[in-house]
C-alpha positions in Angstrom: -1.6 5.6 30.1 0.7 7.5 27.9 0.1 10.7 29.0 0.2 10.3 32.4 3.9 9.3 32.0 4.6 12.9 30.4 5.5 15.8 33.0 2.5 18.8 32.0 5.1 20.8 31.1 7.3 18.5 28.5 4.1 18.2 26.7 3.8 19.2 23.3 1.6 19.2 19.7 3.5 16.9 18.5 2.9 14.3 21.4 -1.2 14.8 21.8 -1.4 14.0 17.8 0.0 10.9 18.3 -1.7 9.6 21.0 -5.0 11.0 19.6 -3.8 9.7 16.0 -3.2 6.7 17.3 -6.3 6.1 19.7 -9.3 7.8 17.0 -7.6 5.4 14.0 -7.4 1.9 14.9 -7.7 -0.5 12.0 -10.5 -2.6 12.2 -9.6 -6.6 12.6 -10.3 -7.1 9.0 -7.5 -4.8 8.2 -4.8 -6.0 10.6 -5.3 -9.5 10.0 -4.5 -8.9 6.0 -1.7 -6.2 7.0 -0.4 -9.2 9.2 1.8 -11.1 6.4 3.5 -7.9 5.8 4.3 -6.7 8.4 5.3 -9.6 9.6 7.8 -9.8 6.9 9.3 -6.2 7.9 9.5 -7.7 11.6 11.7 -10.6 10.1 14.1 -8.4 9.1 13.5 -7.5 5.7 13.3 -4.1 4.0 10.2 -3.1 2.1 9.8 -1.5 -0.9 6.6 0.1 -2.0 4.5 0.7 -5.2 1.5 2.2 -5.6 1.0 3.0 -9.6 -2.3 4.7 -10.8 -2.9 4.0 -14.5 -6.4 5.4 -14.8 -9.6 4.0 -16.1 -10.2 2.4 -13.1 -13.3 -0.4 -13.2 -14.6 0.8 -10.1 -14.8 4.5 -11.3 -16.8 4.9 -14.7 -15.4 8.6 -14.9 -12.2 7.6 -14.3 -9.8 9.3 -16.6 -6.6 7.1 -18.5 -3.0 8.6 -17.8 -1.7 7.8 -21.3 1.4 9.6 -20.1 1.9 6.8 -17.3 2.4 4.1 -20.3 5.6 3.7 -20.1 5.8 4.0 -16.6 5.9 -0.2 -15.5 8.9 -0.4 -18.3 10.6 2.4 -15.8 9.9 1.1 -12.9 10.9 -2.5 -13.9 14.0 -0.8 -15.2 15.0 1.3 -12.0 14.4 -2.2 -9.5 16.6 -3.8 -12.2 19.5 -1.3 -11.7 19.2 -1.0 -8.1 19.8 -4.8 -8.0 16.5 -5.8 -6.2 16.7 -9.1 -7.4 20.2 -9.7 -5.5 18.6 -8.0 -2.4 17.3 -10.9 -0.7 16.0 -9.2 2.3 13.6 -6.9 0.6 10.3 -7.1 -0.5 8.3 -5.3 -2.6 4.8 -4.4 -1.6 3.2 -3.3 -5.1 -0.1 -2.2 -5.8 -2.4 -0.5 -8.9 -5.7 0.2 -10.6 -4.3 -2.2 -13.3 -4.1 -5.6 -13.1 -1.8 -5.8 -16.2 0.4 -3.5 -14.3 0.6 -5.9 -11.4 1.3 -9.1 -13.4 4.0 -7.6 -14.9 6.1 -6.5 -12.3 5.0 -9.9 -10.3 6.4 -11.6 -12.9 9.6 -10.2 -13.1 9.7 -9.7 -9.5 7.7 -13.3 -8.6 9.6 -14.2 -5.2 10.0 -10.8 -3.9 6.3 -9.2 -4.3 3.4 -9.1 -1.8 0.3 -8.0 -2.8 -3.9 -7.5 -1.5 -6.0 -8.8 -4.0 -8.9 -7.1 -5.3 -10.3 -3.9 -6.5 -8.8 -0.2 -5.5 -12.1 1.9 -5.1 -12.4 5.1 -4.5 -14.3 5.8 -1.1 -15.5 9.5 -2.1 -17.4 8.0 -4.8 -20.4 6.2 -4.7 -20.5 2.9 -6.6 -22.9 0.0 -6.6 -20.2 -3.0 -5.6 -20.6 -6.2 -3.9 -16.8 -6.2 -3.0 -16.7 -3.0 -1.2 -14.9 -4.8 1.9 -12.0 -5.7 -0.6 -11.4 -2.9 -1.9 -11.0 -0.9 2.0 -8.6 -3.7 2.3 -6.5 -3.0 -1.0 
């Protein structure tokens, strides 16, 4: 066991939350088996970038508010990978994810060999909603 390998006195805060962190928060087998491709690509040496753009107006959420300030947003984003040369960069992948599925097709197509992405809805666990594809959306 971790802790046992610890002297008393070289243990700290900062060691206990991880070992608690990591025993209370196990993904469930759902969950690892979709996280498997991914990180399996990270394992294989590549680098991964990450995107996670919120849009607004969400299906899932009714009262879900659009960010018409986020508009231009993909175009900047699509812009900044350009200028960092991601597309030369063939040992990183880019992990993308949103609220909008017209935001996702556009930066998998410009990106189409270098994306990875869950399918199906973000939803918003705080909120109740009356979904059949809960399970998919924990997974998103």
């Amino acid at each position: 066991m971790f802790l046992s390998n610890i002297p008393l006195e070289k243990l700290t805060l900062h060691n206990l939350f991880s070992f608690f962190f990591e025993i209370l928060f196990q993904p469930s087998l759902e969950v690892a088996n979709a996280l498997k491709p991914i990180l399996q690509v990270i394992e294989n040496g590549y680098t991964l970038t990450c995107i996670h753009l919120r849009m607004g107006q969400n299906p899932s959420n009714p009262l879900d508010n659009r960010f018409e300030a986020r508009d231009l947003a993909v175009g900047d984003i699509i812009d900044f990978l350009n200028r960092t040369n991601l597309r030369k960069m063939r040992h990183t992948r880019l992990f993308v994810t949103s609220d909008s599925e017209q935001v996702l097709s556009k930066i998998v197509s410009q990106f189409s060999n270098q994306t990875i992405t869950i399918s199906g809805p973000i939803l918003h666990i705080d909120r109740p909603a009356k979904f059949n594809d809960l399970g998919r959306g924990f997974l998103k």
